[in-house]
N, CA, C and O atoms as CSV, one atom per row, in Angstrom:
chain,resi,resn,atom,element,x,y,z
A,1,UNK,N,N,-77.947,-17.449,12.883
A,1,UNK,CA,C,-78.253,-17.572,11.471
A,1,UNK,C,C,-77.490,-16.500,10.706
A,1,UNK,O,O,-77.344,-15.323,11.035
A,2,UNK,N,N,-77.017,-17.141,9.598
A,2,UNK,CA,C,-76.164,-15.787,8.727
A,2,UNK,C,C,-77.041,-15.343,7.312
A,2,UNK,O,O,-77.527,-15.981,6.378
A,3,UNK,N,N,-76.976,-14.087,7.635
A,3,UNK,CA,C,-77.444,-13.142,6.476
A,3,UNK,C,C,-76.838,-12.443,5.525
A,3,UNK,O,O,-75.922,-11.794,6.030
A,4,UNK,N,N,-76.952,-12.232,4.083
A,4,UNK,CA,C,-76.281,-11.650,3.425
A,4,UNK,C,C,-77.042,-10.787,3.492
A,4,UNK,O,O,-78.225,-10.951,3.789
A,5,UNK,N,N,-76.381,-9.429,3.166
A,5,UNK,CA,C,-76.592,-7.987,3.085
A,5,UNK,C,C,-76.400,-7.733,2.119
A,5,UNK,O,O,-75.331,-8.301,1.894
A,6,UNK,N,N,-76.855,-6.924,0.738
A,6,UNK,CA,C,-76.012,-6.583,-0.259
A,6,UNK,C,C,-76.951,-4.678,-0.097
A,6,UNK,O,O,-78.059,-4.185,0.115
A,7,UNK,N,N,-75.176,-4.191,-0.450
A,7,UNK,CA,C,-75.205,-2.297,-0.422
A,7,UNK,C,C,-75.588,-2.069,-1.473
A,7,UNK,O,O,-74.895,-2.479,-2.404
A,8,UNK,N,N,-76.445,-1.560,-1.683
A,8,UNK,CA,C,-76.679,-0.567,-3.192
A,8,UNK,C,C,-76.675,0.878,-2.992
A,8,UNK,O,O,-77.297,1.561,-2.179
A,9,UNK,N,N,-75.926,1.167,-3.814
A,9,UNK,CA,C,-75.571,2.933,-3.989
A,9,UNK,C,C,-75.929,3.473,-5.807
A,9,UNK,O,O,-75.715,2.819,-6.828
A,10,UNK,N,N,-76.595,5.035,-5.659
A,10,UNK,CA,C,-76.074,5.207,-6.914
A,10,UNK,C,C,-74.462,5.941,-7.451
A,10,UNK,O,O,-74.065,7.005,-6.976
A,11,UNK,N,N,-73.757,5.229,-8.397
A,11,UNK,CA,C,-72.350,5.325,-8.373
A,11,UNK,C,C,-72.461,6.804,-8.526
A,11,UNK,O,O,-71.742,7.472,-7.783
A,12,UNK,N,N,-73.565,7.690,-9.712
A,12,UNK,CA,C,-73.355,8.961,-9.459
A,12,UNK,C,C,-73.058,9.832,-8.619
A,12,UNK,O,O,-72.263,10.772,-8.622
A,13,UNK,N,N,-74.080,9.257,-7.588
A,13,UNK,CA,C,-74.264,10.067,-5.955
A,13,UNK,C,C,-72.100,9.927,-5.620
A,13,UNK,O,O,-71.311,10.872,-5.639
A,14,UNK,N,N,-71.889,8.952,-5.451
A,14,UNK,CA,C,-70.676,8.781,-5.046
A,14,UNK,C,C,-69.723,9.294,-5.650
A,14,UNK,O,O,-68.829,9.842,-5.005
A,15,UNK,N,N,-69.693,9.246,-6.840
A,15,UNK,CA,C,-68.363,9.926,-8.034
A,15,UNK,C,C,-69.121,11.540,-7.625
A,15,UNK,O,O,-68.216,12.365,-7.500
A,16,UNK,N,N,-70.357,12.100,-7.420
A,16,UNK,CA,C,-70.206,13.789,-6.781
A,16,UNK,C,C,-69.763,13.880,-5.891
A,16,UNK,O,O,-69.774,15.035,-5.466
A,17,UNK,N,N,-69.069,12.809,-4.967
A,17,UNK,CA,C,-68.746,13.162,-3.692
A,17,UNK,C,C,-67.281,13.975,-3.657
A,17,UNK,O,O,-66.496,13.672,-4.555
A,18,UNK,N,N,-66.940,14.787,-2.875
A,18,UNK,CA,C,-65.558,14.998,-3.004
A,18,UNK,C,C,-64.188,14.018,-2.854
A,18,UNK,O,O,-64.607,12.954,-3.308
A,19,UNK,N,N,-62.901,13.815,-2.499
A,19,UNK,CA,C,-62.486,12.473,-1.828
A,19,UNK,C,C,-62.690,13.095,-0.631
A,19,UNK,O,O,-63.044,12.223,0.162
A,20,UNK,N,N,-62.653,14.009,-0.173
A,20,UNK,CA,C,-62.354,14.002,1.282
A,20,UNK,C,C,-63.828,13.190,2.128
A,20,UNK,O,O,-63.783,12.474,3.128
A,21,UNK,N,N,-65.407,13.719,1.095
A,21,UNK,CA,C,-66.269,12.784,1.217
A,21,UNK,C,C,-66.269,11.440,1.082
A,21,UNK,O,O,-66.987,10.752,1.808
A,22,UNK,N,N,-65.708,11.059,0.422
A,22,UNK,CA,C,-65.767,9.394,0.165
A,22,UNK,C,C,-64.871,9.164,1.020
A,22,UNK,O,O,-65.031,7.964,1.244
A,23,UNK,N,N,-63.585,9.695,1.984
A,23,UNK,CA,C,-62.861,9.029,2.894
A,23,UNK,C,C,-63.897,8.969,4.135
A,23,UNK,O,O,-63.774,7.943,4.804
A,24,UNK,N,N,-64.911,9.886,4.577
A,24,UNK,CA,C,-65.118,10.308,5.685
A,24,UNK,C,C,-66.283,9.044,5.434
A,24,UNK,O,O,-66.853,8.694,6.467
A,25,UNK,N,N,-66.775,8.181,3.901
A,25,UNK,CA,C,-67.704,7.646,4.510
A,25,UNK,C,C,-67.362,6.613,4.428
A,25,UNK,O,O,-67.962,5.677,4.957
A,26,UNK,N,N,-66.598,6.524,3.935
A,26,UNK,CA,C,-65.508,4.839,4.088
A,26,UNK,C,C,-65.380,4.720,5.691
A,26,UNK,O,O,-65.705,3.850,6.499
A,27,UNK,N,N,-64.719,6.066,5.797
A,27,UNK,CA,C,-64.495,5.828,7.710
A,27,UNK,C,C,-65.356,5.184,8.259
A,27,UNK,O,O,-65.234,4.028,8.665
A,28,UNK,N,N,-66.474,5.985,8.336
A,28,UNK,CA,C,-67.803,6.041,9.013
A,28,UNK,C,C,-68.123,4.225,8.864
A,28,UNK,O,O,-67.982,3.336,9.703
A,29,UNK,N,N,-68.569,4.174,7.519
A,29,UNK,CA,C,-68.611,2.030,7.228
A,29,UNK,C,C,-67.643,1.328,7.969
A,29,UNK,O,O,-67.949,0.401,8.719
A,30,UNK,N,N,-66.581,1.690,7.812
A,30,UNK,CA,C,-65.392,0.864,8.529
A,30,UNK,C,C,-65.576,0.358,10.170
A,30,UNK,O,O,-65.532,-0.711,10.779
A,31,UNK,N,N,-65.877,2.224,10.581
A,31,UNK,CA,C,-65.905,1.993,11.965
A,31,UNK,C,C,-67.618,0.904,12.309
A,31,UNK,O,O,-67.822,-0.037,13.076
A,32,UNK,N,N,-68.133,1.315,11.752
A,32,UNK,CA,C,-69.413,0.094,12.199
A,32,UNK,C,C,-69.386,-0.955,11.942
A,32,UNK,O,O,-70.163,-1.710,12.526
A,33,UNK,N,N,-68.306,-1.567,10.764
A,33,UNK,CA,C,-68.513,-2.518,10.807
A,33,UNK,C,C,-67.407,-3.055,11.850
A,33,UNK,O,O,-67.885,-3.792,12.713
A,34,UNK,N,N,-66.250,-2.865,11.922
A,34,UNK,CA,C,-65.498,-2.436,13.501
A,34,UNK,C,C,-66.377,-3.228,14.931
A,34,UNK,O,O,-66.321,-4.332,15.472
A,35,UNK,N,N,-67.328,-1.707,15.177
A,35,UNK,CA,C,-68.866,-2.412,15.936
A,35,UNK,C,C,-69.466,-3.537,15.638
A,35,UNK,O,O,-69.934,-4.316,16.469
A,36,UNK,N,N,-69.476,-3.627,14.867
A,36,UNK,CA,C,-70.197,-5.425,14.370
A,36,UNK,C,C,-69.606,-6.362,14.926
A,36,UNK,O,O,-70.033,-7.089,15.823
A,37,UNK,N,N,-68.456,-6.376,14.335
A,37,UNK,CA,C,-67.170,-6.946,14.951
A,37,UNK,C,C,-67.502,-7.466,15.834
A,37,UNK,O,O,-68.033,-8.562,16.016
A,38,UNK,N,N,-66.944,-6.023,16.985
A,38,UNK,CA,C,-67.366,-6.388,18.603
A,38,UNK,C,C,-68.266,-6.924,19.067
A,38,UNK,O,O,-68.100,-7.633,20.060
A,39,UNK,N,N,-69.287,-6.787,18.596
A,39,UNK,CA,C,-70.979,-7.418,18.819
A,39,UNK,C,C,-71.281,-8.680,18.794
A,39,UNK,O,O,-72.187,-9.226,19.423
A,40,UNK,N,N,-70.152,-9.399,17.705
A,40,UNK,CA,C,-70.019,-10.595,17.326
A,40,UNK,C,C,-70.952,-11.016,16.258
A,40,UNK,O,O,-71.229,-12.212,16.165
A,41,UNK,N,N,-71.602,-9.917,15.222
A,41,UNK,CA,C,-72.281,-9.694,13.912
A,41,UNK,C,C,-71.492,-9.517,12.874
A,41,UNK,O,O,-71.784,-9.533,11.679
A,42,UNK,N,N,-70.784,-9.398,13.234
A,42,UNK,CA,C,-69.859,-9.116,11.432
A,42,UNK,C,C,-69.129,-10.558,11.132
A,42,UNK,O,O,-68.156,-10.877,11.816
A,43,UNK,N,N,-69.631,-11.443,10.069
A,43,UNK,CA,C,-68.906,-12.236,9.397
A,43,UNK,C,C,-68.129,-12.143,8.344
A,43,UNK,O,O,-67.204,-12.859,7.962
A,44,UNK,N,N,-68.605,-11.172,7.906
A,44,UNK,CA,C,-67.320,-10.906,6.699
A,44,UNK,C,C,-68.042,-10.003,5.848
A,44,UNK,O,O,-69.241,-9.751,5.974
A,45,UNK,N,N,-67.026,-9.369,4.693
A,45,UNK,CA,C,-67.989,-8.439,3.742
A,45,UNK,C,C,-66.956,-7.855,2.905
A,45,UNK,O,O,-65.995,-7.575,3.621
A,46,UNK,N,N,-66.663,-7.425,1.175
A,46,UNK,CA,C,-66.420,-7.016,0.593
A,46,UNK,C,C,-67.475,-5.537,-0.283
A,46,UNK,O,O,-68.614,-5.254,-0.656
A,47,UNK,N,N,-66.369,-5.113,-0.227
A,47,UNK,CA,C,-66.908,-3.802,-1.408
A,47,UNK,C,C,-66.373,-4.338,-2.963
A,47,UNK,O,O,-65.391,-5.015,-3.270
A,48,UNK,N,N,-67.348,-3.792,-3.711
A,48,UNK,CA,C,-67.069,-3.797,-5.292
A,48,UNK,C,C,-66.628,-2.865,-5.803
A,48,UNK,O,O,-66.894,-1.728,-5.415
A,49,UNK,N,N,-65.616,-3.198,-7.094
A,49,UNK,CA,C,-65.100,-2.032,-7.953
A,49,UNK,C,C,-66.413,-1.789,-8.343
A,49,UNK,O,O,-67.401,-2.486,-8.114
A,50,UNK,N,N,-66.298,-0.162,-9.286
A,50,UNK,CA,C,-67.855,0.048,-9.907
A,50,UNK,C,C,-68.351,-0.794,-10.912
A,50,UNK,O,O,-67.896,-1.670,-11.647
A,51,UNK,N,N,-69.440,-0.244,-10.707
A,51,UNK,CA,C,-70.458,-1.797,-11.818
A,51,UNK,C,C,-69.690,-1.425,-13.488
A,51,UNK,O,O,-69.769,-2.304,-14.347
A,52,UNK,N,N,-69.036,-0.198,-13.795
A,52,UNK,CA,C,-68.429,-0.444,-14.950
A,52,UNK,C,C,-67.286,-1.320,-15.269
A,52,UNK,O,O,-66.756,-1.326,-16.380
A,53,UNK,N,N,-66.870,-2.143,-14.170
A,53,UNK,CA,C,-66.224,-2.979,-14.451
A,53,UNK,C,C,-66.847,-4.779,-14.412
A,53,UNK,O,O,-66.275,-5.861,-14.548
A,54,UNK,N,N,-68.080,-4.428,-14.192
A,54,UNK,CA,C,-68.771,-5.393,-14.484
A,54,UNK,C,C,-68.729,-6.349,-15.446
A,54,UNK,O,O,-68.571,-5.926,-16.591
A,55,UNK,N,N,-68.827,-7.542,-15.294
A,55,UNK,CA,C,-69.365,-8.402,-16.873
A,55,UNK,C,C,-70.450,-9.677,-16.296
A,55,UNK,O,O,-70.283,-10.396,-15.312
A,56,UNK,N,N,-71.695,-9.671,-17.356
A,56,UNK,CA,C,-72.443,-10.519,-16.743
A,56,UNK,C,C,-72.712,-11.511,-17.739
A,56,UNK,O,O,-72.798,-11.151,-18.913
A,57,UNK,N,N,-72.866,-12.798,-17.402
A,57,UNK,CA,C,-73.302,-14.031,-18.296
A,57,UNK,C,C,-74.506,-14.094,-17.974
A,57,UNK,O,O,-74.855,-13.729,-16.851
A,58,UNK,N,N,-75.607,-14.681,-19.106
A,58,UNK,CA,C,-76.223,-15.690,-19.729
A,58,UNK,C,C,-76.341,-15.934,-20.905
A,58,UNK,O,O,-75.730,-15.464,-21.865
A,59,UNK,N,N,-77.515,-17.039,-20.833
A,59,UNK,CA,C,-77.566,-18.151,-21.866
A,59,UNK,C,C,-78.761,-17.645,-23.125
A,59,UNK,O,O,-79.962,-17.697,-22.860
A,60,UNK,N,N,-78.412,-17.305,-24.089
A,60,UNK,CA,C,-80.046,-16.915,-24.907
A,60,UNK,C,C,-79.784,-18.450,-26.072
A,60,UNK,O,O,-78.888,-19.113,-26.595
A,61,UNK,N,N,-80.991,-18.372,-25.983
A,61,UNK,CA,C,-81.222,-19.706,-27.288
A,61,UNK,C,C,-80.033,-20.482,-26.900
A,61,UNK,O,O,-79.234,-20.194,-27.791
A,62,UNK,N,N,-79.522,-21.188,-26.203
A,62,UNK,CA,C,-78.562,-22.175,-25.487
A,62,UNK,C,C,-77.097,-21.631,-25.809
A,62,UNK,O,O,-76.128,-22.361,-25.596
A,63,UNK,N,N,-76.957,-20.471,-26.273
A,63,UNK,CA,C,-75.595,-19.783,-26.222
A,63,UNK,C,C,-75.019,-18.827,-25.343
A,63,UNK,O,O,-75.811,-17.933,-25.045
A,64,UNK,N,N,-73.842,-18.727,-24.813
A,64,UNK,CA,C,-73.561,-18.330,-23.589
A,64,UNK,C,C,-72.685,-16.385,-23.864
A,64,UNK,O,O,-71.504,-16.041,-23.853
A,65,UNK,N,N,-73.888,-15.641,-24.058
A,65,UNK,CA,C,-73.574,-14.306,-23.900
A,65,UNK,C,C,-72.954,-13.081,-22.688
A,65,UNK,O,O,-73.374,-12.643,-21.617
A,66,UNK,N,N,-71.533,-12.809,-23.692
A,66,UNK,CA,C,-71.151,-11.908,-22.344
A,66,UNK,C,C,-71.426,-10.525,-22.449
A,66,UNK,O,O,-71.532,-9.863,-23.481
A,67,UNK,N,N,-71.527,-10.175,-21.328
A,67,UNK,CA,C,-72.045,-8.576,-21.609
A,67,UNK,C,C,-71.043,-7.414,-20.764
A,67,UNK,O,O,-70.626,-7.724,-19.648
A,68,UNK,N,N,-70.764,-6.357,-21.235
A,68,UNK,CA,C,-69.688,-5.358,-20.376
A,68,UNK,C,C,-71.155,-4.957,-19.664
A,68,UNK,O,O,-72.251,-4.891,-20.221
A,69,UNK,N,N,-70.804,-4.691,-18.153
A,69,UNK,CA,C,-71.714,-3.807,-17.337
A,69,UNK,C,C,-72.853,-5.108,-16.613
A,69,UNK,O,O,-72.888,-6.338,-16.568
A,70,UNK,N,N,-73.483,-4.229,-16.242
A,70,UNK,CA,C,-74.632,-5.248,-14.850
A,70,UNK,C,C,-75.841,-5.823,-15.959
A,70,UNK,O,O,-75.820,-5.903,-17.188
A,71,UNK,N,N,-76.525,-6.055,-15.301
A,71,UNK,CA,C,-77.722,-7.241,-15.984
A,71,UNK,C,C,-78.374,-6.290,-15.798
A,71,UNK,O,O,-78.681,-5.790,-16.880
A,72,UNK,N,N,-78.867,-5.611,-14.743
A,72,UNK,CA,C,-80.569,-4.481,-14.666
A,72,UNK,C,C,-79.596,-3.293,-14.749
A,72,UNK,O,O,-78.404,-3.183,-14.458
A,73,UNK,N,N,-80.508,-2.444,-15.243
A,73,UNK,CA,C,-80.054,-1.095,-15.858
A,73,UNK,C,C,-81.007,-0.397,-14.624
A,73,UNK,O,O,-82.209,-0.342,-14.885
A,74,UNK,N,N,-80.642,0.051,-13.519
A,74,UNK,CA,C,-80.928,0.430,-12.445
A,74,UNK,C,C,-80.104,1.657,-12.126
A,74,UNK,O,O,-78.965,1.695,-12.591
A,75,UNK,N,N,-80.716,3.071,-11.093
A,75,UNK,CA,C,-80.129,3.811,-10.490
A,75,UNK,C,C,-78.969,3.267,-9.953
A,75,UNK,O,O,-77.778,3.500,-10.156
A,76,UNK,N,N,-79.614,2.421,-9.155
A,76,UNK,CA,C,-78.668,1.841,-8.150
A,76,UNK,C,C,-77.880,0.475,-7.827
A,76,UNK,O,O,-78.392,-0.535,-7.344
A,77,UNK,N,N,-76.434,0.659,-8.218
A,77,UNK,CA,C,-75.825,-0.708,-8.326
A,77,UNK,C,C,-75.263,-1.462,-7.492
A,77,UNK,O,O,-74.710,-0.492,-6.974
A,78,UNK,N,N,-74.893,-2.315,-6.878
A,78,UNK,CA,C,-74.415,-3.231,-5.770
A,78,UNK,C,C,-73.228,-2.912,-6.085
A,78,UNK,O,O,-72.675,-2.936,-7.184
A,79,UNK,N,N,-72.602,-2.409,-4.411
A,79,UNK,CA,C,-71.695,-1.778,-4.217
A,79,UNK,C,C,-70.598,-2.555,-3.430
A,79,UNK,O,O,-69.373,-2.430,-3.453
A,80,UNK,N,N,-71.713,-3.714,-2.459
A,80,UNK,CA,C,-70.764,-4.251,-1.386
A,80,UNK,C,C,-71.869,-5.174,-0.714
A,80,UNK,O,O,-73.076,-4.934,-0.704
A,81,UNK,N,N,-71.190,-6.348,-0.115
A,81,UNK,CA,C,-71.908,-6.925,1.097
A,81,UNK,C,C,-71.274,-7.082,1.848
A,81,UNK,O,O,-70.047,-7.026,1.918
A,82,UNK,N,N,-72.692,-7.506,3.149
A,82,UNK,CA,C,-71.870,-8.193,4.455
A,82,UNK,C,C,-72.302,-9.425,4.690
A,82,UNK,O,O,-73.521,-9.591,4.645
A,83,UNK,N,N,-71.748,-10.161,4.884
A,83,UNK,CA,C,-72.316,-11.098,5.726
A,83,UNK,C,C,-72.557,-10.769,7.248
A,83,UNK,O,O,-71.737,-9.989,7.733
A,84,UNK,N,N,-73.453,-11.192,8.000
A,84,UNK,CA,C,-74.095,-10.696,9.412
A,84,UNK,C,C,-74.509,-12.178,10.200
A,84,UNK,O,O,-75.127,-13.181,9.843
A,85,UNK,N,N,-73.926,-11.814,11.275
A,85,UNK,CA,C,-74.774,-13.687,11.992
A,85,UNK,C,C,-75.574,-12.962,12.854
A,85,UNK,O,O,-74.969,-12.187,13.596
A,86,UNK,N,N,-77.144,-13.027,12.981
A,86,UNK,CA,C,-78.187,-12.483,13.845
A,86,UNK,C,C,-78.795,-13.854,13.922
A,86,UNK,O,O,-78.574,-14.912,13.333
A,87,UNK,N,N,-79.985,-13.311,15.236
A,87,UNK,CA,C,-80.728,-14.555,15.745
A,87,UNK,C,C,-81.915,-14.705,14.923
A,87,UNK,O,O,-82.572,-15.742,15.016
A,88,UNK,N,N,-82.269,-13.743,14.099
A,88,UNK,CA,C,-83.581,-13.630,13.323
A,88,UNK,C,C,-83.355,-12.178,12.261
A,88,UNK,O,O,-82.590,-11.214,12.250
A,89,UNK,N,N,-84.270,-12.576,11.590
A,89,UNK,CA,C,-84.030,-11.474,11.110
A,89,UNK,C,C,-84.591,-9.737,11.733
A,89,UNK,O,O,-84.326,-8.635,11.253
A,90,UNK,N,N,-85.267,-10.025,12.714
A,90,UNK,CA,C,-85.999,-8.637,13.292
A,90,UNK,C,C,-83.949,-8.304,13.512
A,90,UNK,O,O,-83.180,-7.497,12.989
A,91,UNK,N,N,-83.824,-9.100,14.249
A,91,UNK,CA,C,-82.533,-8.752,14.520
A,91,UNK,C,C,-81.295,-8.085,13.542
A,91,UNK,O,O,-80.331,-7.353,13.766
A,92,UNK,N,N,-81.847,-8.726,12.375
A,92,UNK,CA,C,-80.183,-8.244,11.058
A,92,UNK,C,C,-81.243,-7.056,10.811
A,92,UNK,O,O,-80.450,-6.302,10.247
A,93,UNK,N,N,-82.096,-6.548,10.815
A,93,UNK,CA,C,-82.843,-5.153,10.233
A,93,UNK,C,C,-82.229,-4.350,11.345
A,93,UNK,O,O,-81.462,-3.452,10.997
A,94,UNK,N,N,-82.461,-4.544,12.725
A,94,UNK,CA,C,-82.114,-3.510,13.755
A,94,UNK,C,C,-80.175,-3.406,13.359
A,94,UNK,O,O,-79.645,-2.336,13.659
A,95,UNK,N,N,-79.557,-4.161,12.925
A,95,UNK,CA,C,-78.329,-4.234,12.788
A,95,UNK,C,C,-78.005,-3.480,12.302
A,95,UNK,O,O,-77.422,-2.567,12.886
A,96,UNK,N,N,-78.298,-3.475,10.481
A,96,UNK,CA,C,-78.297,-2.965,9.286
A,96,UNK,C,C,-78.983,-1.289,9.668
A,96,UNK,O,O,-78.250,-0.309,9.536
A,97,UNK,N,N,-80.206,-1.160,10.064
A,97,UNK,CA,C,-80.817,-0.012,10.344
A,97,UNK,C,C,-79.497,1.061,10.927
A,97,UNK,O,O,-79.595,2.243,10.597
A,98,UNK,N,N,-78.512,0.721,11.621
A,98,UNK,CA,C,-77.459,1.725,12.243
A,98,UNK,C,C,-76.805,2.094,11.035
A,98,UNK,O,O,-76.521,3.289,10.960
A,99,UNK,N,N,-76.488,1.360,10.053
A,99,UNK,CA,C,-75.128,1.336,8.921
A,99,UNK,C,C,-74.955,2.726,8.611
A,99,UNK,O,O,-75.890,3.468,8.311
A,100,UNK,N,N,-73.677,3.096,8.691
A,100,UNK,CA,C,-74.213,4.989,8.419
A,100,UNK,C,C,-74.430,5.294,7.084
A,100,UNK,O,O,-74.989,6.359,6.819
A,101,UNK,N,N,-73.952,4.251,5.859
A,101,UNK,CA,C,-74.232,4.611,4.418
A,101,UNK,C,C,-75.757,4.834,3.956
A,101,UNK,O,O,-76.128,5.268,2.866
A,102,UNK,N,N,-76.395,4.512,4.829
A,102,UNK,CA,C,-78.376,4.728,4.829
A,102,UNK,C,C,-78.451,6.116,4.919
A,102,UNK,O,O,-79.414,6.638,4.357
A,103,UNK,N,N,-77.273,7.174,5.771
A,103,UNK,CA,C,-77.288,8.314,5.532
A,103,UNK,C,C,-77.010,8.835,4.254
A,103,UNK,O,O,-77.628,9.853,3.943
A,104,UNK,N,N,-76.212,8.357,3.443
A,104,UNK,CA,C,-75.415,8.629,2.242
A,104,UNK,C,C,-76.151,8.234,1.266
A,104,UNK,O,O,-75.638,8.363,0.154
A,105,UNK,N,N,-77.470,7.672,1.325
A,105,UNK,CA,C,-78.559,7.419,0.382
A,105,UNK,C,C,-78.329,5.458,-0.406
A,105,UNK,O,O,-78.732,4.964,-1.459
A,106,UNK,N,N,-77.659,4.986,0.545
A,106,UNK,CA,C,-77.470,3.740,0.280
A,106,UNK,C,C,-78.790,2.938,0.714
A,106,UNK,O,O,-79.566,3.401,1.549
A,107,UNK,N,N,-78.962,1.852,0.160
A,107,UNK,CA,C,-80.153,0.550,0.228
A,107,UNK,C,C,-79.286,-0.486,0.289
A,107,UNK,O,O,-78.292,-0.750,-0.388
A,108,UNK,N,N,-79.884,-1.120,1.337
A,108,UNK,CA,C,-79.578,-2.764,2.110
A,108,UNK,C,C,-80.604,-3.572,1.532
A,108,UNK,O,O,-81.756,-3.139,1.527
A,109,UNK,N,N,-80.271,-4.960,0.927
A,109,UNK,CA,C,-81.043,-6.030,0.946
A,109,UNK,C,C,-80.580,-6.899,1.518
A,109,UNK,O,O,-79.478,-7.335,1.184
A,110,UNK,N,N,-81.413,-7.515,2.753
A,110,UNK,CA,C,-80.920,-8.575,3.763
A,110,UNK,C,C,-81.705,-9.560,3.343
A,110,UNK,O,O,-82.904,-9.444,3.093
A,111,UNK,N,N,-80.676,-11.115,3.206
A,111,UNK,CA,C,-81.538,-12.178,2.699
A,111,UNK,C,C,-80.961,-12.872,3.753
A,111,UNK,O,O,-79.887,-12.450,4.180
A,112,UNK,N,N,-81.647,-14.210,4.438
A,112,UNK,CA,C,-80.681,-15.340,4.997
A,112,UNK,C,C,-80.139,-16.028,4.126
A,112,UNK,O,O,-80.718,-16.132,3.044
A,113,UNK,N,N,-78.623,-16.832,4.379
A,113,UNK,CA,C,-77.843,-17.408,3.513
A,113,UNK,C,C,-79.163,-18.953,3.585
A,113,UNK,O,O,-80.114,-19.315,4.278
A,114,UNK,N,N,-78.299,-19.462,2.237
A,114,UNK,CA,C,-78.990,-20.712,2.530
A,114,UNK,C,C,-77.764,-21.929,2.768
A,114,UNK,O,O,-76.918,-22.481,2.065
A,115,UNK,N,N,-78.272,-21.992,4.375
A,115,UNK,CA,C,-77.510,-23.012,5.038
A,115,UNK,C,C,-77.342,-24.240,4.609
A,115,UNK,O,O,-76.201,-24.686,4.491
A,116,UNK,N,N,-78.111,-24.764,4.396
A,116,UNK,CA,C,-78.435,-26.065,3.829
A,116,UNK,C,C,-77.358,-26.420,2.269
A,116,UNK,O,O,-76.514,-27.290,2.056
A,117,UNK,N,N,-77.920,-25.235,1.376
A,117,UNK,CA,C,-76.670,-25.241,-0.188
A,117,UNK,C,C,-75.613,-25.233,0.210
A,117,UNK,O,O,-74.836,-26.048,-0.288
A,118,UNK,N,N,-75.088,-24.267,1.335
A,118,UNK,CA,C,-73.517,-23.589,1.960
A,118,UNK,C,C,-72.962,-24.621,2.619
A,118,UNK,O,O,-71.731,-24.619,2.603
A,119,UNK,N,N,-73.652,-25.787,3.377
A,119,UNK,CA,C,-73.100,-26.854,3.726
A,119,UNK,C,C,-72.863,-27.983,2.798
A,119,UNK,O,O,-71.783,-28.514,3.054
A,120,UNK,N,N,-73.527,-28.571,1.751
A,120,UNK,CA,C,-73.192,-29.302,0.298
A,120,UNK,C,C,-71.681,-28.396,0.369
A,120,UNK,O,O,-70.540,-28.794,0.602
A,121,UNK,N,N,-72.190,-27.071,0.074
A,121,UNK,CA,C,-70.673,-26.627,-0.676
A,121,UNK,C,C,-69.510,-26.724,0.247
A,121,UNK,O,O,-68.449,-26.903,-0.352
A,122,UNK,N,N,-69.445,-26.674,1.189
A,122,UNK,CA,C,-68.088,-26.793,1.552
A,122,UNK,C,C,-67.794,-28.147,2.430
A,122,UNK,O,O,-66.823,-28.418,3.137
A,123,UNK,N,N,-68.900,-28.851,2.151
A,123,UNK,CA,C,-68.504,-30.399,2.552
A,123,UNK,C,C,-67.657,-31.182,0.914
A,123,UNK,O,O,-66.741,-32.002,0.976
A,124,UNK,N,N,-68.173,-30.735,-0.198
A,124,UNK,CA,C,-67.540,-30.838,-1.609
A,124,UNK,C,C,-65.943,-30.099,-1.679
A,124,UNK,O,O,-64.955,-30.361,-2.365
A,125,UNK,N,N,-66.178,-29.193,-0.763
A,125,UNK,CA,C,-65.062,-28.431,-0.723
A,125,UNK,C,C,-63.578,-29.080,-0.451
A,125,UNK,O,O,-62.546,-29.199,-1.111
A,126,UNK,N,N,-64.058,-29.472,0.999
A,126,UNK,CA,C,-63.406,-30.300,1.710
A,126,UNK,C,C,-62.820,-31.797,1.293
A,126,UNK,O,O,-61.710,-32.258,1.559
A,127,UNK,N,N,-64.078,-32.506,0.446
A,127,UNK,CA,C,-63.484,-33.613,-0.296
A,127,UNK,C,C,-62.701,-33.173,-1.638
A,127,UNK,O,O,-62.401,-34.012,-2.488
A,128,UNK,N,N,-62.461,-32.107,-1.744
A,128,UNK,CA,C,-61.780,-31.786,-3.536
A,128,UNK,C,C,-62.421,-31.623,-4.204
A,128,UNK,O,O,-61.989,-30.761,-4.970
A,129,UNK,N,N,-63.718,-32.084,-4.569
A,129,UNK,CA,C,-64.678,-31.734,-5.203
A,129,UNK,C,C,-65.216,-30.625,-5.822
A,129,UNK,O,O,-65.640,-30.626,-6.978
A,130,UNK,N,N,-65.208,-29.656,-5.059
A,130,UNK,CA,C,-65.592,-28.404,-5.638
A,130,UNK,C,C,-64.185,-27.890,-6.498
A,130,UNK,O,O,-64.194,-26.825,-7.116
């Protein structure tokens, strides 16, 4: 079963870091997810520019508003996901639980994908459709 992961960091915490800090924890992510890899858990995963380059849509009174920056005004902004293939989820927690950015004051939210939507979509895909 595949799980999305999404990283939340606060960008402050990170912009105090030195670079030589932010290389050493890039490393550190890299190499586990590396391990994942091997494990045959890592499906894929991107990092985000910072949420100031954000822009978010919706709809108020049926008009379609854009906004510079994230939707929740939160410490902590989504930084990155992974995708993860585990057998359950006890399993993507013990996964995620190693990540070394949990040292660095990062938060994981692990959801399962939904299989069922993800197959519509890339069966549409496949016919041109999408």
């Amino acid at each position: 079963m595949k799980y999305i992961c999404l990283g939340y960091l606060e960008e402050k915490r990170w912009d105090g870091l030195s670079a030589n800090e932010q290389k050493a924890f890039i490393d550190d992510c890299l190499a586990y997810d590396r391990e994942m890899r091997q494990n045959g858990h890592y499906v894929g995963g991107e990092a985000l520019q910072s949420v100031r380059m954000a822009t978010t849509l919706r709809q108020k009174s049926g008009k379609l508003v854009i906004t510079d920056g994230p939707f929740a005004e939160t410490k902590e902004q989504l930084g990155g996901i992974i995708i993860l293939e585990a057998k359950d989820l006890n399993q993507a927690i013990q996964v995620m639980s190693k990540h070394p950015s949990l040292g660095h004051g990062a938060t994981w939210e692990i959801r399962p994908a939904d299989e069922e939507i993800n197959e519509l979509c890339a069966d549409q895909a496949q016919e041109g459709l999408a």
